[in-house]
Every structure is written in structure tokens, then in C-alpha cells.
C-alpha distance (Angstrom), angle and dihedral (degrees) to the residues before:
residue distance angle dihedral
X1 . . .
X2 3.86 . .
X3 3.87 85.1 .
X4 3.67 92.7 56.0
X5 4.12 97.8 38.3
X6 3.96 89.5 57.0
X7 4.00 88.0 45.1
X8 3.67 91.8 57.3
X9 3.84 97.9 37.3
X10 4.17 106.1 39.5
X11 3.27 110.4 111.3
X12 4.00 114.1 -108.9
X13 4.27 84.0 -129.5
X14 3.77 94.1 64.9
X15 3.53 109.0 92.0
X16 3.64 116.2 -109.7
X17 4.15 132.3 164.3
X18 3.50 116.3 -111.6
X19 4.11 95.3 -114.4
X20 4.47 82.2 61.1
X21 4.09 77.7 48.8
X22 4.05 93.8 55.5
X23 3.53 98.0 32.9
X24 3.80 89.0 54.1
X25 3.83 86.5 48.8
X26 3.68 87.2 53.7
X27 3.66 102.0 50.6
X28 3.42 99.5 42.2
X29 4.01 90.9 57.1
X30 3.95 82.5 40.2
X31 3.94 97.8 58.5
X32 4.01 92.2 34.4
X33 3.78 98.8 47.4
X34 3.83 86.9 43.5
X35 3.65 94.3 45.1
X36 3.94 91.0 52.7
X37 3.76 93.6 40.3
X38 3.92 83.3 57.4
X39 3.64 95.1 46.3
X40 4.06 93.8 45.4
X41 3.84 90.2 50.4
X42 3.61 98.7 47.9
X43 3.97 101.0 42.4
X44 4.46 81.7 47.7
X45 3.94 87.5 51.4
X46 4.10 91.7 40.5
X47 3.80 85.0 52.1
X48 3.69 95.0 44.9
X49 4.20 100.5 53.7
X50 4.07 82.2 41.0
X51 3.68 94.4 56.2
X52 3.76 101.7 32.9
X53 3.49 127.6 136.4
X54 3.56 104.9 -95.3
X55 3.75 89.8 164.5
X56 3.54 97.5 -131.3
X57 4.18 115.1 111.9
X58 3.54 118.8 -109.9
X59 4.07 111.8 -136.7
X60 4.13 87.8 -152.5
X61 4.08 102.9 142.2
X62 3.74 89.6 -157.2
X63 3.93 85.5 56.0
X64 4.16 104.4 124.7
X65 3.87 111.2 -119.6
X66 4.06 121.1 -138.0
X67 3.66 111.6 -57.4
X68 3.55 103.4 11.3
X69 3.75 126.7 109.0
X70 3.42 125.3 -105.3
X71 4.27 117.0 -109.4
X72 4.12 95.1 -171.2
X73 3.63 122.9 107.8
X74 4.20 88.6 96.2
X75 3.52 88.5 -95.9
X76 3.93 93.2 -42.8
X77 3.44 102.3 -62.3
X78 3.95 97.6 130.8
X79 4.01 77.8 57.5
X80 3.57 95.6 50.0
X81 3.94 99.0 50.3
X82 3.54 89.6 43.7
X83 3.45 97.3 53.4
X84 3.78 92.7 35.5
X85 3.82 91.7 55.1
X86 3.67 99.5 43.2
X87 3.83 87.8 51.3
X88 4.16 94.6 54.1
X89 4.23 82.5 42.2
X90 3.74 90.2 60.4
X91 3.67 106.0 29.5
X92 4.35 84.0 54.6
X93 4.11 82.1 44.4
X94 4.17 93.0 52.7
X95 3.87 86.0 41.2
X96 3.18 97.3 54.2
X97 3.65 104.4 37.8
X98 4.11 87.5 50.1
X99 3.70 93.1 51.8
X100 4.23 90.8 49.6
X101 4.46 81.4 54.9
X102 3.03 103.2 44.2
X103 4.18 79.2 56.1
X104 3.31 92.9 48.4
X105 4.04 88.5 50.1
X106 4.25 91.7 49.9
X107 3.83 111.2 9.5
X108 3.69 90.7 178.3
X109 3.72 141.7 -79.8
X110 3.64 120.5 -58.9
X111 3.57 120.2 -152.5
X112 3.73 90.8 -140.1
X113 3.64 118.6 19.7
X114 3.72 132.9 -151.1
X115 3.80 107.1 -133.7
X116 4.08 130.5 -179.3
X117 3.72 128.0 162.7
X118 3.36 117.5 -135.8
X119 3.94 120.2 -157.9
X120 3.52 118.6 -178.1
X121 4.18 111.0 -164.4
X122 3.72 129.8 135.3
X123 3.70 98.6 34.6
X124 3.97 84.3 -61.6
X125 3.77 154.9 102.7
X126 3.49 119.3 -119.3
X127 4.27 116.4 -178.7
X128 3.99 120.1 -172.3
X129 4.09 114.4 -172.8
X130 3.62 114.1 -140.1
X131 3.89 91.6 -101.8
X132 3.67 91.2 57.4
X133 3.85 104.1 -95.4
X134 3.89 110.2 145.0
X135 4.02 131.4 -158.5
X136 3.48 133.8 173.4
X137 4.35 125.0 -139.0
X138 4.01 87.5 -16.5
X139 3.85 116.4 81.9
X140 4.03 108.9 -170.1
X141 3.48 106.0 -155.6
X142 4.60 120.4 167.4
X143 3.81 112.7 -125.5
X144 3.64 123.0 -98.1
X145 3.61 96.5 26.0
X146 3.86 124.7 119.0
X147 3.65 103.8 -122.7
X148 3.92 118.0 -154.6
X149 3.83 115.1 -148.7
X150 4.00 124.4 -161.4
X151 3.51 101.0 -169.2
X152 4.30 121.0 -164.6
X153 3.60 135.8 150.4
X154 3.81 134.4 -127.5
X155 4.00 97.5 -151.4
X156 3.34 127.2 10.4
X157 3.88 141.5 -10.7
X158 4.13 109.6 -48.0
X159 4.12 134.7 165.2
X160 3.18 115.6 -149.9
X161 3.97 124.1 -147.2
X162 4.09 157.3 -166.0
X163 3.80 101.9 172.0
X164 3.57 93.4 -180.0
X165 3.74 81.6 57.5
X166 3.29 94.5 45.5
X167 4.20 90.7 -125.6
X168 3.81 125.6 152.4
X169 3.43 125.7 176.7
X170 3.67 134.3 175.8
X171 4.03 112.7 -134.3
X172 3.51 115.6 -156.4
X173 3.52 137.1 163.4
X174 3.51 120.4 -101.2
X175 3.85 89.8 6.0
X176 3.64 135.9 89.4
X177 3.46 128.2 -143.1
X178 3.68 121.1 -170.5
X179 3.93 133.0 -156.3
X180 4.13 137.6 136.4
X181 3.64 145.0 -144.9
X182 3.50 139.7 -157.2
X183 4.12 121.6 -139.0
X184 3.83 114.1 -164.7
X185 4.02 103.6 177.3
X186 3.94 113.6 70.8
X187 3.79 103.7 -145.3
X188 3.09 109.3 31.3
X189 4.15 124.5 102.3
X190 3.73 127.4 -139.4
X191 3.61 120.6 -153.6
X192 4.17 116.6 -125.6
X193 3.69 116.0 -156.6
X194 4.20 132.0 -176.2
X195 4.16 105.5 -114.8
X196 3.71 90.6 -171.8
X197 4.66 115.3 87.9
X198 3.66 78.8 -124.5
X199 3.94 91.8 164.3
X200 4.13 153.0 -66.2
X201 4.17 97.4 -33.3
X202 4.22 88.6 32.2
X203 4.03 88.4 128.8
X204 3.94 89.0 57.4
X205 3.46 94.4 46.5
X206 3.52 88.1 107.3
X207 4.45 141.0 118.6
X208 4.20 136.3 162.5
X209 3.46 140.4 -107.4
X210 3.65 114.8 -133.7
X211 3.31 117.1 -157.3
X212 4.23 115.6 -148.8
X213 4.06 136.7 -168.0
X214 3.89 102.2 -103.8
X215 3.49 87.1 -109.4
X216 3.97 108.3 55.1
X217 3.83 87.0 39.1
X218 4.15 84.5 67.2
X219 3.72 91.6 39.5
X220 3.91 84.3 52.3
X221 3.51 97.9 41.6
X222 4.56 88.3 43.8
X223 4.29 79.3 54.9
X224 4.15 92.7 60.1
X225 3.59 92.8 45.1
X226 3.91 102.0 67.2
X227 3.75 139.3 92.8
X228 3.45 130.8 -151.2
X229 4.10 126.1 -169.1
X230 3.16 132.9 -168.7
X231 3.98 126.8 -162.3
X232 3.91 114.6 -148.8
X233 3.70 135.7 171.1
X234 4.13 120.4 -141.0
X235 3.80 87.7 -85.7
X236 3.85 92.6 54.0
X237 3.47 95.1 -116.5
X238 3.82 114.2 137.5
X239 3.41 121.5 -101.1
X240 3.95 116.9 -135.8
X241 3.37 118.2 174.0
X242 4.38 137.3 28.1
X243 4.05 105.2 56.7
X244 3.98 148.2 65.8
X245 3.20 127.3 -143.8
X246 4.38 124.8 -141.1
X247 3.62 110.2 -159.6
X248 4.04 100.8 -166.7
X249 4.33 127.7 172.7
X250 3.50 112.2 -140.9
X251 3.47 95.9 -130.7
X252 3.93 119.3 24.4
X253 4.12 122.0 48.1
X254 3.72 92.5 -94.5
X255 3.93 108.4 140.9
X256 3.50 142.8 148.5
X257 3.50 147.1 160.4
X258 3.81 118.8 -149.5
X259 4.36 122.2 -172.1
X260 3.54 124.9 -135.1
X261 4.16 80.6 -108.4
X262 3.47 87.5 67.4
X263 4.29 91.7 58.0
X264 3.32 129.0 90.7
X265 3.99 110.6 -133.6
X266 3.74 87.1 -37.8
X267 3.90 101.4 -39.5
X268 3.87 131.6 91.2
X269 3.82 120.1 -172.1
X270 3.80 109.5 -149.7
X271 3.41 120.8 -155.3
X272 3.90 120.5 156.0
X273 4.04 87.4 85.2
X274 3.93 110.6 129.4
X275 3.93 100.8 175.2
X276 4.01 125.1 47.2
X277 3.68 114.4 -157.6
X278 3.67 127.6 111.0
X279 3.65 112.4 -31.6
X280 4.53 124.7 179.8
X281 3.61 104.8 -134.8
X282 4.11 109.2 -167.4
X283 3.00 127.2 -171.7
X284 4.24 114.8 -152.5
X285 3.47 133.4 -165.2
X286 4.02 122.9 -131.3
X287 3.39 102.3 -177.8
X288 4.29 94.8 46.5
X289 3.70 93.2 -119.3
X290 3.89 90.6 128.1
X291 3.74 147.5 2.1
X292 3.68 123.8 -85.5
X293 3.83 109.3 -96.4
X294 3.72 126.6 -157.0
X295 4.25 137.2 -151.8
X296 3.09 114.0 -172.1
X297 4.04 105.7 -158.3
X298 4.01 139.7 -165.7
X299 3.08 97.5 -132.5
X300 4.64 99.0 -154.4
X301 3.74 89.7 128.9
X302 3.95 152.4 9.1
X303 3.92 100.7 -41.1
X304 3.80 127.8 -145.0
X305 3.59 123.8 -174.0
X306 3.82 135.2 170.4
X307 4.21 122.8 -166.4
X308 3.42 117.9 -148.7
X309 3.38 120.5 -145.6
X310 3.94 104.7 -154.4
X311 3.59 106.8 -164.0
X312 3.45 103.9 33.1
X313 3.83 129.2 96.4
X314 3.75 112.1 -173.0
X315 3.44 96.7 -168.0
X316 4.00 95.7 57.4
X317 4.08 81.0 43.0
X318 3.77 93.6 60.8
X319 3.81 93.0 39.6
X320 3.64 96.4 51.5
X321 4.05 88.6 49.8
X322 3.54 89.6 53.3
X323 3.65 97.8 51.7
X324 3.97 82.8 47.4
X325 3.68 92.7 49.9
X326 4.21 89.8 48.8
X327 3.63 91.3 46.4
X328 4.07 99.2 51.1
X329 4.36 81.2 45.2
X330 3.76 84.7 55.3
X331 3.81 91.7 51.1
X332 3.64 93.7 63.6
């Protein structure tokens, strides 16, 4: 009964998931339906021992003979306060239960909001993070975090959902249709399925929520936003001195130019990036020995990229400036 008292007296503001939402629903309609199944059985049983057939005769004048239709009730007011309480039980029910969707619909305005858009095509998931992080079939999401899903499709007619978070969503193309859930319990994994016949594989059409701690979900997130290049000649050796590299997204301000100082035997790790997206990575030379070359990436995960520079053969380089260096010693 404590269960049920909280349902009906939390206030709406407090910040609840919607499975607390649906399980509230349920209990409610549980304890109410089972409270007024209990009172309709025992008033029909009372009624039945206190009009049995005892088979004596009852003398009562006011006793209606065959065929004639009955005038008790006390001039219906059993009826009336019956009806009339029934009628404020389920009115307060319908209230109630609207009020608890329409918080489920908007649960309030976040100050920041989690957003990923889900697209459901080929027989598969596909989840993009605001900052342009992509997965496919596993959507990492930290604990006790309202998650907003836009959910579309890229082919035909899908719905996409989290039954243990009680989350539905129709996916259609062209259209967007918006909803959120709330997972409390880092570790565990909650299965997302497609509710819509969409087609032959439907029944595989399937992926996982994994829930994180806060923390590890930003370690994991800091691990797909980082670049790593590597500078190679034609041999595969790595290439350690005479270029820069600019690191520039297409879109946002994001750029940076890092020297060949600033590599570790030929490979630098980059990882103050906040956005993925498409990025131009060029490579320049500072010494002239070859012409500026350009990637240009899409940036939805951890990036690794090696330039090649064709022409060049480091080890001959380093040879031929030691014999250089020998000669100009044996000069003076």
C-alpha cells in the first residue's frame, strides 16, 4: 500500500523514468480494480446468505407478488451512491492516469539535453550523438541521464523499441519522431527491437542499450574522438622531421597545425577534438621536398591515417647527410 500511496501522491515535477511512470499506472489499476472486485463479491455474497431461501414464508405486506416489479431500493438511494461513487472513482482514475501521460509525453525542460538520432534502415540500427559520434546495434548511453531519441528511417516503414523501457517509436522516412528514456542501473544492457513487419530479416532487426557509470561513458566517448597520423616514406619507414600538419573540420572553427616536433617517430595522437564530422587533414612540406597532400576524413569514430610520401626514402636521406656531414669534417 506504500507503493500505491506514493504513486498517487508524488508530485508529477519530481523526476521519475518512464518504467516508475507505467508501473505506477499498473498498480494503481491493480489495487483499485482488486479493491472493487473485493467489494462487489462480498456485498453479492452478503446479499445472497441474507436473502436465501430459508423456506419459511415471510408475512412482509410490502412483499412483491409474482409478476410484479419490485419498488425497494428506499427510493434508489443504494443506486444512487453506487453510481455516484463509482463515477468520482473513475473520473479521479482518468485524471490521474492522463496527467502521469501527458508527463510521460513532456517531462520538462532540460537545460542541457541528451540527443541521438536513431535511423533504422537495412534491417539495422544506426545511432549518431549530437557531436557526431556514430555506432551501429549498440547505443551507449551514462546512467541517470534522460536520453532524448529522434527516431527516422532510411528505407521503409520501421518502429523502433526498448521494452524494458517501455519506448516505442514510429520510424518513418522523411519524418521524425521524438521520445526519451531514462536508465538507472550502470551495467546492465537492454535489448531494442523493430515493432513495425518492416520486411524478410524483420525478427533480426534488432541491437542493445548499454547502460555506463557517468564517468566511463566520457572516457568512452574522449576514446572515439581522437586522431592519430602517421608519416611514412615508400619504404614504410617513419618520417620525422620537414612538414606540418593542419587538421581543419569543414564546418565548425576547429583548426590546428601540429610540427613534425610535436610527433612521435612519425605518429601524433590527437585528442582535444570535441566534434566528429568531416575534417581536411594536410599534410605540408617545410623543407619543399614534396607537394602538400590532403585527406579529407569522416570523422564518426577513432581515426587513423598514414601519408605516404612517394618519392622519398629516408634512409638514403639520412645516409647521404651523413656522408655530407663527414666530408665538410674532412675539409677542415
Amino acid at each position: 500500500m506504500n507503493t500505491i500511496y506514493s504513486a498517487l501522491t508524488t508530485p508529477l515535477q519530481q523526476a521519475r523514468t518512464r518504467v516508475d511512470v507505467f508501473q505506477e499506472i499498473f498498480l494503481v489499476f491493480l489495487a483499485l480494480g482488486t479493491l472493487v472486485g473485493i467489494v462487489v463479491v462480498a456485498y453479492t455474497l452478503y446479499n445472497a446468505y441474507k436473502y436465501r431461501d430459508t423456506g419459511e414464508s415471510d408475512t412482509d405486506e410490502n412483499l412483491p407478488s409474482v409478476g410484479e416489479l419490485p419498488t425497494g431500493g428506499k427510493g434508489g438511494k443504494k443506486l444512487f451512491l453506487s453510481f455516484g461513487i463509482s463515477a468520482i472513482i473513475v473520473i479521479s482514475l482518468v485524471v490521474w492516469t492522463y496527467s502521469m501521460l501527458l508527463y510521460v509525453e513532456d517531462p520538462g525542460q532540460q537545460e542541457e539535453k541528451f540527443n541521438v538520432e536513431v535511423t533504422g534502415d537495412g534491417f539495422a540500427w544506426f545511432f549518431e550523438y549530437e557531436n557526431g559520434i556514430q555506432t551501429t546495434s549498440t547505443l551507449r548511453v551514462p546512467a541517470d541521464e534522460r536520453i532524448w531519441v529522434n527516431v527516422t528511417s532510411g528505407d521503409v516503414w520501421h518502429a523502433f523499441g526498448i521494452p524494458d523501457q517501455r519506448v516505442k517509436a514510429d520510424a518513418i522516412p522523411g519524418e521524425y519522431d521524438t521520445t526519451w528514456f531514462e536508465a538507472e542501473d550502470a551495467g546492465e544492457t537492454h535489448e531494442i527491437k523493430c515493432y513495425e513487419l518492416c520486411g524478410e530479416f524483420h525478427t533480426s532487426m534488432t541491437g542493445e542499450v548499454r547502460v555506463m557509470e557517468p564517468d566511463a561513458f566520457d572516457e568512452w566517448m574522449n576514446s572515439q574522438l581522437t586522431m592519430s597520423y602517421t608519416v611514412e616514406d615508400a619504404n614504410e619507414t617513419p618520417v620525422t622531421e620537414g612538414y606540418e600538419l593542419t587538421v581543419e573540420h569543414q564546418e565548425r572553427g576547429f583548426e590546428q597545425t601540429y610540427s613534425a616536433d610535436q610527433f612521435e617517430n612519425g605518429t601524433i595522437e590527437i585528442t582535444e577534438i570535441e566534434y566528429g564530422g568531416r575534417y581536411n587533414a594536410t599534410l605540408t612540406s617545410t623543407d619543399g621536398q614534396f607537394e602538400p597532400i590532403t585527406k579529407e576524413i569522416d570523422m564518426t569514430g577513432p581515426v587513423s591515417e598514414t601519408f605516404t610520401l612517394e618519392g622519398m626514402n629516408t634512409t638514403d636521406s639520412n645516409t647521404n647527410g651523413n656522408e655530407t656531414q663527414s666530408n665538410d669534417g674532412g675539409g677542415n
